[in-house]
C-alpha positions, 0 to 999 in steps of 0.5 A: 890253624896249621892246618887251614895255612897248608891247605892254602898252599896246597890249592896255590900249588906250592909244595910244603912236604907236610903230611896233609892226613898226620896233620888232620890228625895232630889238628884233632888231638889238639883240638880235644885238649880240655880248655883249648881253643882250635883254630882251624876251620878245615878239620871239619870240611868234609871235602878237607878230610877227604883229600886226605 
């Protein structure tokens, strides 16, 4: 859920020097990991994905 904590920061203004799209797409691979549970609900907020 990186991904949903960095957003908050980034509408707050705050500067995490994150790579908002590599994280989208690090948040998918573990997400497709067999068994695993995401955390993250902005991965599929067509909004999110385009502020990438």
């Amino acid at each position: 859920a990186t991904e949903d904590v960095v957003w908050l920061f980034h509408r707050m203004g705050v500067e995490t020097g994150i790579d908002w799209k590599g994280l989208l797409e690090a948040a998918d691979l573990a997400a497709a990991v067999p068994g695993g549970t995401p955390g993250g609900r902005l991965r599929g907020v067509p909004a999110v994905r385009q502020a990438a």
